[in-house]
Legacy VTK file of the C-alpha trace (Angstrom):
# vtk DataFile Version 3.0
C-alpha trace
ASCII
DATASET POLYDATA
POINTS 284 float
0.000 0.000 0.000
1.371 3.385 -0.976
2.172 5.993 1.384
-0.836 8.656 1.443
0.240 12.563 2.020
-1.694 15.737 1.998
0.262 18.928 0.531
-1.389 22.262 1.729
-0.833 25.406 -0.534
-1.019 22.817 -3.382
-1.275 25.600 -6.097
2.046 27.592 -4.367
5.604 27.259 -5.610
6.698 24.580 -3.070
3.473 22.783 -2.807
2.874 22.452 -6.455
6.624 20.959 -6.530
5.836 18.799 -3.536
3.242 17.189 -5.031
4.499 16.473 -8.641
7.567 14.789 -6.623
5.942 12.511 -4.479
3.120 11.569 -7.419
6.249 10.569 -9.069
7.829 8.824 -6.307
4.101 6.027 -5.939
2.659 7.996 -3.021
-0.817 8.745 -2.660
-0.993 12.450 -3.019
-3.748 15.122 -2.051
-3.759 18.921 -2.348
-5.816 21.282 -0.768
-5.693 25.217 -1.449
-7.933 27.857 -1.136
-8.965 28.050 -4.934
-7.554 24.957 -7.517
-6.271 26.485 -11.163
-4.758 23.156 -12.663
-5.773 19.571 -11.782
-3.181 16.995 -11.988
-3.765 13.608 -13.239
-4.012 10.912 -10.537
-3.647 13.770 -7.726
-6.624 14.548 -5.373
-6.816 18.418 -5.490
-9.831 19.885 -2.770
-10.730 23.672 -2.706
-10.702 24.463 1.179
-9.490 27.354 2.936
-7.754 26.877 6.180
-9.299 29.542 8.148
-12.554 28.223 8.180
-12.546 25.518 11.092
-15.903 24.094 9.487
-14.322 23.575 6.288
-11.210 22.006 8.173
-13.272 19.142 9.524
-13.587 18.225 5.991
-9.994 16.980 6.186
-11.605 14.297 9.067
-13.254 12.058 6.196
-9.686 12.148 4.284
-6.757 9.750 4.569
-3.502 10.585 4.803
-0.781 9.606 7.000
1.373 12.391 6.384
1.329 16.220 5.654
3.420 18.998 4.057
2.155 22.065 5.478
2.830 24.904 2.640
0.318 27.003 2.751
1.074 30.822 3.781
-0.357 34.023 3.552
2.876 36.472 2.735
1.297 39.326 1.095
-2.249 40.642 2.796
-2.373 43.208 5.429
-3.418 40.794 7.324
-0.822 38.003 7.103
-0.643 37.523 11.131
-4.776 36.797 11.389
-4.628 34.778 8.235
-1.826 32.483 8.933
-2.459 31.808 12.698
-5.962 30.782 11.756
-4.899 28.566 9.270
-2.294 26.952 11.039
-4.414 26.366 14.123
-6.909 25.010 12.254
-4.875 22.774 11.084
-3.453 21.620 13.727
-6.610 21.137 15.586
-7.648 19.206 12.738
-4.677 16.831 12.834
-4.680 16.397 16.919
-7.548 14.302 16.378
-6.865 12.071 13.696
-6.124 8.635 14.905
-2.639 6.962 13.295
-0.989 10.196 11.871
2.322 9.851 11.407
3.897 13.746 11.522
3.737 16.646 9.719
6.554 18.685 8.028
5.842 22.679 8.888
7.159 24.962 6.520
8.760 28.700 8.132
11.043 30.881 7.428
14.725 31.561 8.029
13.041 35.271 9.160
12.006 33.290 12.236
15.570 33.213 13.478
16.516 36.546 12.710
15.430 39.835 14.811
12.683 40.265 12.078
9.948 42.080 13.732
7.024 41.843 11.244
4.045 40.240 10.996
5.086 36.979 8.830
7.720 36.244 11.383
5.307 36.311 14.532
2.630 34.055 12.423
5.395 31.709 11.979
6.716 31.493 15.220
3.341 31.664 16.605
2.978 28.334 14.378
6.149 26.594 15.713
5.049 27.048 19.225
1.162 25.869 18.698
3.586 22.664 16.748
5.014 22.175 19.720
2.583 21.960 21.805
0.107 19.764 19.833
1.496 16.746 21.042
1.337 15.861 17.181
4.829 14.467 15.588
6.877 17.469 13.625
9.769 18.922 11.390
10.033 22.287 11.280
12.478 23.937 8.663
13.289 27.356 8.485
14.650 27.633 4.742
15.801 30.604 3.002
15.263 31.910 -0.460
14.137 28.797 -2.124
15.025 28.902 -6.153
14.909 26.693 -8.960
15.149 27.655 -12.398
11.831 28.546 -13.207
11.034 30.189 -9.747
9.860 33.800 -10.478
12.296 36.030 -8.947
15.333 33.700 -10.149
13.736 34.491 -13.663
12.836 38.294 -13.329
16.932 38.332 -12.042
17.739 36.263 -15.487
16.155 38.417 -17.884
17.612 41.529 -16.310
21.409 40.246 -15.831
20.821 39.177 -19.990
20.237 43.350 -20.052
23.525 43.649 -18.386
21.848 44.502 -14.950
20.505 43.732 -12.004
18.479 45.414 -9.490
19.510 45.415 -5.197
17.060 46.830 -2.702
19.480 48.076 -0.441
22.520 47.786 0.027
23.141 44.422 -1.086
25.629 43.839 1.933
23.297 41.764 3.377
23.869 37.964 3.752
21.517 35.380 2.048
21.428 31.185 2.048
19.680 30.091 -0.956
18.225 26.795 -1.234
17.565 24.826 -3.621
14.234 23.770 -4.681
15.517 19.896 -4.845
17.365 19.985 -1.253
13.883 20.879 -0.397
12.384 18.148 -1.438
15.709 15.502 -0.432
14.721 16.813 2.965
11.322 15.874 2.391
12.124 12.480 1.206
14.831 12.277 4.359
11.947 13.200 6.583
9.060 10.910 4.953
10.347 7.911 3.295
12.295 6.973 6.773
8.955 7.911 9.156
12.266 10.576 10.679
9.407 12.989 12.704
12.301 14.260 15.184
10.593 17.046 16.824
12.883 19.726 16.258
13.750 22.668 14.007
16.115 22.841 11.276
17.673 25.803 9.336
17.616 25.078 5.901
20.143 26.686 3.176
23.553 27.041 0.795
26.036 25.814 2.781
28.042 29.020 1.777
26.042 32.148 2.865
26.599 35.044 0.358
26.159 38.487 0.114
23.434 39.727 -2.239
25.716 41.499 -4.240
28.199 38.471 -4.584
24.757 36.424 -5.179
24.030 38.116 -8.230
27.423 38.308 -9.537
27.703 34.522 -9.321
24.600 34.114 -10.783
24.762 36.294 -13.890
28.460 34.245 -13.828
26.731 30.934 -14.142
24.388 33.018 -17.022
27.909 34.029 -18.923
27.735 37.316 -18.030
28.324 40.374 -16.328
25.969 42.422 -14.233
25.885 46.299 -13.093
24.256 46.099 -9.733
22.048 49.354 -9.342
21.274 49.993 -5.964
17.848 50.996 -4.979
17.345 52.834 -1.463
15.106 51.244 0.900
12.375 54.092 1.421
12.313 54.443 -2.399
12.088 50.317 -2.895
9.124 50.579 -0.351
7.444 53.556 -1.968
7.553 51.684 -5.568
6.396 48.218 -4.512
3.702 49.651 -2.019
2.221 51.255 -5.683
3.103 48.187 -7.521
1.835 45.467 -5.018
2.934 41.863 -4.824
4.909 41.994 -2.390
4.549 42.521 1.671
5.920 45.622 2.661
6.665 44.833 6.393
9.252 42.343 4.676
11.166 44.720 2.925
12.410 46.540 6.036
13.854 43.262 7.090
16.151 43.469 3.574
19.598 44.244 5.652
19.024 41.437 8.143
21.752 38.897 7.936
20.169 35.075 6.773
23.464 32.879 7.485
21.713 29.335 7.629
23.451 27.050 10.546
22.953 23.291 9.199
24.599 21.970 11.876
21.582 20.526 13.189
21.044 19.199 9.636
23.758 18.176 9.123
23.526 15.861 12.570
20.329 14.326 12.449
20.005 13.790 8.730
23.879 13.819 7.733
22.575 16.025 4.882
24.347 19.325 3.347
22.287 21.710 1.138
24.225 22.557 -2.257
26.137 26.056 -2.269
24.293 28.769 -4.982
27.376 28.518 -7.067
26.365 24.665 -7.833
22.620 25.635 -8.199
23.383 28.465 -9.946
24.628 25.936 -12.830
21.457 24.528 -13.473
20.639 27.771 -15.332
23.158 27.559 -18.100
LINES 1 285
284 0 1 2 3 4 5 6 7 8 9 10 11 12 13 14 15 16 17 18 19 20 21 22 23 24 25 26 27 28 29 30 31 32 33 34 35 36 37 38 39 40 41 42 43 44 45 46 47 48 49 50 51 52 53 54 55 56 57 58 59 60 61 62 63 64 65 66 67 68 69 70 71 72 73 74 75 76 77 78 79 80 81 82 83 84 85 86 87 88 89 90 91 92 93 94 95 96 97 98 99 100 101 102 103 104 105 106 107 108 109 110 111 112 113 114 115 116 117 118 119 120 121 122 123 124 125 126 127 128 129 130 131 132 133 134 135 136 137 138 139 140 141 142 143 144 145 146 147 148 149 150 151 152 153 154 155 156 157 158 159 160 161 162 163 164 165 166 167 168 169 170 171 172 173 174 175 176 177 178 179 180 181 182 183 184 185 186 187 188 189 190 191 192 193 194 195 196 197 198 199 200 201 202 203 204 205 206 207 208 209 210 211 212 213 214 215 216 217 218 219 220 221 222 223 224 225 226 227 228 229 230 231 232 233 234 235 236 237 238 239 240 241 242 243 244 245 246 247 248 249 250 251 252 253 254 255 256 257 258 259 260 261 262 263 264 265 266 267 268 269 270 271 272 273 274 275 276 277 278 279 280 281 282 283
C-alpha cells in the first residue's frame, strides 16, 4: 500500500513541486488550497481554505498519514490573522486524527533573525502551537528557495541578460539560498524513513553570500556580467507599495543577515544543502 500525504498550498511554488515529486515517487498524493487552477492527473486536489474551522473538519473524512504544510499568507495586510488561523486550524484538525504519522511545517529563516514583522510572529506563533500539539513534527526554516523557473530567479535572469541587475538596499546583506531539490531531499529524508524528530532545522547554501556576490555569481553561471544598481530602501518601499505583490513589512527586514546554521542538519540527517554557485549551474 502506498504511502498517502496531503500537501497544503497545493497551487504555491513549493506545494505544487511537492506534489508532482511525491506523485512521481508512488505515493498517494492530495492537495488542498484555497482556490484549484490546474488539476493533476491521478492527484486529489480539494478547494478548502484553512481559516474556516468548518471547512477544516472536511480533512476528518480524508486519509492521509502524512502532511506537508505549505500554505502561507505572505502578502495581505493581514498576514498575522490569516496564517495563525490557518495553522491552528490545522493543527486542531490533525490532533484528532487517529494513526498520523507527523507533519513537516514549513517557516522561514526570518524566524531566526530579529525580524519584527508580521510573517515572522505568524510563523513562530505556528512553531510554538507545533510544539505543543502533542502531534509528531519537522520544522524547517529555509531561506530563499530557487529553482530555475522560480519567479524572482527568472525576473533576475532576464535583467542580468540586459547587463543589470536590481539590489534593494545595500546588497551587503547575507543570504542562504536553497535549492528547490534539497527541499524536497529533505522531504524524502523526513518521509520515506517515518524521521518525525521534533525539532527545528535551518535550511540553506552551505556558503552564505552576500546579495551582491549572489548576483554576480549568478549572472556568472548566465555568462555574463551584471551592473548592480542599488535601490534605497524608502524608495524600494514607496515603488512596490504602488506596484503590489509583495509585503511591505518584509522589505524593512532586507539588511538582516540570513546565514543558515545546518549543523543541526547536518547531525540528524547527515545532509548538506548545495552552495548557490552549484545551483546556480542549473541555469546555463
Amino acid at each position: 500500500m502506498s504511502q498517502r500525504l496531503l500537501v497544503t498550498g497545493c497551487e504555491g511554488f513549493v506545494g505544487h513541486r511537492t506534489v508532482l515529486h511525491f506523485k512521481e515517487k508512488g505515493w498517494t498524493v492530495l492537495g488542498i488550497d484555497h482556490a484549484i487552477r490546474a488539476e493533476i492527473p491521478g492527484v486529489t486536489k480539494i478547494a478548502l481554505d484553512l481559516r474556516n474551522p468548518q471547512a477544516v473538519r472536511s480533512l476528518d473524512d480524508l486519509d492521509f498519514d502524512y502532511v506537508v504544510h505549505a500554505a502561507a499568507d505572505q502578502k495581505s495586510k493581514d498576514i498575522l490573522a490569516n496564517n495563525s488561523a490557518a495553522d491552528e486550524n490545522l493543527i486542531a484538525g490533525l490532533s484528532r486524527r487517529r494513526n498520523f504519522q507527523g507533519i513537516i511545517y514549513m517557516s522561514s529563516s526570518l524566524v531566526s533573525t530579529a525580524a519584527d514583522i508580521q510573517y515572522t510572529h505568524s510563523k513562530l506563533l505556528g512553531e510554538n502551537r507545533l510544539c505543543d500539539s502533542g502531534l509528531r513534527y519537522v520544522i524547517l526554516r529555509p531561506d530563499m528557495i530557487y529553482c530555475r523557473d522560480e519567479a524572482k530567479m527568472m525576473e533576475y535572469a532576464r535583467m542580468i541578460k540586459k547587463g543589470f541587475a536590481v539590489v534593494v538596499g545595500s546588497g551587503r546583506y547575507l543570504r542562504s539560498p536553497t535549492h528547490l531539490d534539497d527541499m524536497l531531499a529533505i522531504f524524502d529524508l523526513i518521509l520515506s524513513g517515518n524521521r518525525l524528530t521534533n525539532r527545528v532545522y535551518e535550511v540553506g547554501s552551505s556558503e552564505p553570500l552576500s546579495m551582491n556576490d549572489l548576483l554576480r555569481t549568478f549572472a556568472g553561471s548566465l555568462g555574463r556580467k551584471v551592473s548592480l544598481i542599488h535601490l534605497p530602501l524608502p524608495f524600494a518601499k514607496f515603488i512596490f507599495s504602488v506596484k503590489g505583490g509583495l509585503d511591505i513589512e518584509q522589505l524593512s527586514t532586507m539588511e538582516l543577515d540570513r546565514a543558515s546554521d545546518l549543523q543541526r542538519l547536518k547531525q540528524d540527517f547527515a545532509f548538506v544543502p548545495r552552495t548557490f554557485a552549484r545551483g546556480a549551474e542549473s541555469f546555463k
